[in-house]
N, C-alpha and C positions, 0 to 999 in steps of 0.2 A: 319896400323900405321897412319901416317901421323896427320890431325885433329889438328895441331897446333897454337894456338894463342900465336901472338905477339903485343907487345905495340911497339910504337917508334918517333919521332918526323922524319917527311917525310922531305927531304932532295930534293929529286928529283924525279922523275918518264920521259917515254918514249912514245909513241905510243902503244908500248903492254902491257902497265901495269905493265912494269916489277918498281919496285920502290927500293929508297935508303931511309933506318931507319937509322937514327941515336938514341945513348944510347938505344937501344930495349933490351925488356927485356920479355923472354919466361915465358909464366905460364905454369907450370907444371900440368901433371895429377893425379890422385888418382892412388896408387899402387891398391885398392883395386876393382876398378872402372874404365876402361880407360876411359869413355867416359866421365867424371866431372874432373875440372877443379878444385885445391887448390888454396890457397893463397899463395903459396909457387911460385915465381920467379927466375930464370936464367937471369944473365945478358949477353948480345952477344953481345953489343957494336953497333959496324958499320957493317949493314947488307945490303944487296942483297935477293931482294926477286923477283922471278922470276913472270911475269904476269900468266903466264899459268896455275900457283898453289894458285893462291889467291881468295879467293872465296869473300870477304868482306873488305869494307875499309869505315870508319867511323870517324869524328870526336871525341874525348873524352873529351876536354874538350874547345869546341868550336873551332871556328876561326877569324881572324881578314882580313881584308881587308889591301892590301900594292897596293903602288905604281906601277904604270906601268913602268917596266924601258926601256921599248921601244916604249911609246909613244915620236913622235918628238915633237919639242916646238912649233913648227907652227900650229901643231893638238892643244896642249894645249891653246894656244890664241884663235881658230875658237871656244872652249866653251862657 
């Protein structure tokens, strides 16, 4: 079975890769076909996805760069 892909906006992650999805949403496979993948979607919400089972993790539609929220201010001045 298994072979799942999921979409989801990453929330959080750990040391093992274990990761938090938020609004994730399952693509579905072909009843006629397991191993293709339809256009058809499952919404799961807020998920938990274990490191040990994840085989790939990719942006979709890019990324942006944020702030450091634990850079000190004294680090920020020596710039």
């Amino acid at each position: 079975m298994g072979g799942r892909e999921v979409e989801g906006i990453m929330k959080s992650y750990d040391a093992l890769l274990n990761l938090v999805l938020d609004d994730t949403k399952e693509f579905l496979k072909s009843a006629d076909d397991p191993s293709k993948l339809t256009d058809e979607t499952r919404p799961l919400g807020l998920t938990v996805c274990r490191g040990t089972s994840i085989m790939l993790v990719c942006p979709t539609n890019g990324f942006e760069e944020i702030a450091n929220p634990f850079l000190q201010e004294d680090e920020e001045e020596a710039d």
